[in-house]
Every structure is written in C-alpha cells, then in structure tokens.
C-alpha positions in Angstrom: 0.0 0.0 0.0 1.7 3.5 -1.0 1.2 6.4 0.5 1.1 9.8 0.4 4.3 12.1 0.6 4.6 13.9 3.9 6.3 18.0 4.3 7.6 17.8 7.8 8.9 20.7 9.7 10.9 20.1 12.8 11.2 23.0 14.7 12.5 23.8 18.7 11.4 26.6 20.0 12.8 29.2 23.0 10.0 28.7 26.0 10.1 32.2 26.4 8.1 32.5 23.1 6.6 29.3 22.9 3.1 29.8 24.0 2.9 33.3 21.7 4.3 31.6 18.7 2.0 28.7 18.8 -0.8 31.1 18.8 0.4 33.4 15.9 1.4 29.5 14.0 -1.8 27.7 14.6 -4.3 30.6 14.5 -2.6 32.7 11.9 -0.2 30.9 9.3 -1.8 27.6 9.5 -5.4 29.3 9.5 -4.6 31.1 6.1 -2.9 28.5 4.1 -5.2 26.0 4.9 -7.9 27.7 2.0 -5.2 28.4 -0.8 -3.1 25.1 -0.2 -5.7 22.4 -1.8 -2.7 20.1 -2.3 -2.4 19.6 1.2 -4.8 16.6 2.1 -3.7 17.1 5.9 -1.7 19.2 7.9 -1.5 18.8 11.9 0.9 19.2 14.6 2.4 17.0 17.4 4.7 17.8 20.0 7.4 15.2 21.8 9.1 16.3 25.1 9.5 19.2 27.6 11.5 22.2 28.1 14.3 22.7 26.5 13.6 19.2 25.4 10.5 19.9 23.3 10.2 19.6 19.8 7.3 20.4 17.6 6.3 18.6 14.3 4.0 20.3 11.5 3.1 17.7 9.2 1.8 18.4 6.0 0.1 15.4 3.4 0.5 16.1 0.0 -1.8 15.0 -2.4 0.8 12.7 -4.3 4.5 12.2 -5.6 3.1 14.8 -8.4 2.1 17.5 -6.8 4.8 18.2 -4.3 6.5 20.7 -5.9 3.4 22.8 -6.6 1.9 22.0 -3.0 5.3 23.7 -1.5 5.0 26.7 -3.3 2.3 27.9 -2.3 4.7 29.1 0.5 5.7 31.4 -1.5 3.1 32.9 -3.5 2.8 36.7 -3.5 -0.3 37.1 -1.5 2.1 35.2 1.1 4.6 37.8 1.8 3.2 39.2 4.8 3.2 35.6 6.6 6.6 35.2 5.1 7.7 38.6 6.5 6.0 37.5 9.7 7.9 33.5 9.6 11.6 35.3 9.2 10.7 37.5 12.4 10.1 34.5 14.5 12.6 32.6 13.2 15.0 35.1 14.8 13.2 35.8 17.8 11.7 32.8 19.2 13.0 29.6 16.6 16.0 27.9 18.4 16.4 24.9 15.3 14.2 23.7 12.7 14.4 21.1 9.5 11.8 21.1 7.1 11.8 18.1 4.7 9.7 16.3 2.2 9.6 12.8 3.3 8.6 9.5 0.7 6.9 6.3 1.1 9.6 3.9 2.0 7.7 1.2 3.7 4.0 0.5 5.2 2.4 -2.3 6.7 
C-alpha cells in the first residue's frame, strides 16, 4: 500500500516564546494557508518532550509524488509575503532549530 508524501517541519522553540508563537502559528499561518493550499490533504501538529527538550512537528500530506513541488509553493506565493515577512521574524526571535523536509513512502504495513 503506497502512501502519500509527507512535508515535515521540525522546529525547537525558545519557552520564552513558545506559547505566543504557537498562537500566531496555529491561529494565523496555518489558518490562512489551509484555504489556498488544496494540495495539502492534511496538515496537523504534534509535540514530543518538555522544556528545553521539546520539539514540535508540523506535518503536512501532499496530495501525491506529483504535486509536491506545486503543493510547496504555495509558501511562497505573492499574497504570502506578509506571513513570510512575519515567519523570518520568528525565526529570529523565538525559533532555536528547525528542519523542514519532504519525506517518501519507503515502507508500510
């Protein structure tokens, strides 16, 4: 059974921030793209840890192998800049480390 490729951000955030961030993230960034980014089947979060051990995953579905290129820019699309504007601020004020990644099928069971 395939299945569908996954656009995984990794991030580790200071704790000083955290709790603003997350509410700019989920009720701002992730709130908007969710109606312009159709090729995103799913997007949710999960978070492993505590304090300085935390780390918070964004997962993003993409529709299929096709499609990923066009399902990541829509990150960048003009009527974007603002949130992109907003995203570098955070990264410097409140963003400790962070991956982002499209990850494949390899194996499902």
């Amino acid at each position: 059974m395939a299945t569908r490729p996954h656009f995984i951000v990794r991030m580790r955030l200071d704790p000083a921030y955290e709790e603003e961030f997350n509410n700019w993230y989920n009720n701002d960034y992730l709130a908007t793209l969710r109606p312009i980014a159709p090729l995103f089947t799913d997007c949710y979060r999960q978070v492993s840890g505590e304090g300085e051990d935390k780390v918070y995953l964004t997962i993003y579905e993409i529709k299929d192998e096709a499609s990923i290129d066009e399902a990541l820019a829509v990150f960048d699309r003009e009527d974007r800049q603002d949130h992109r504007r907003q995203w570098k601020e955070w990264e410097k004020k409140a963003v400790k480390e962070i991956d982002a990644r499209v990850f494949r099928s390899h194996y499902s069971w």
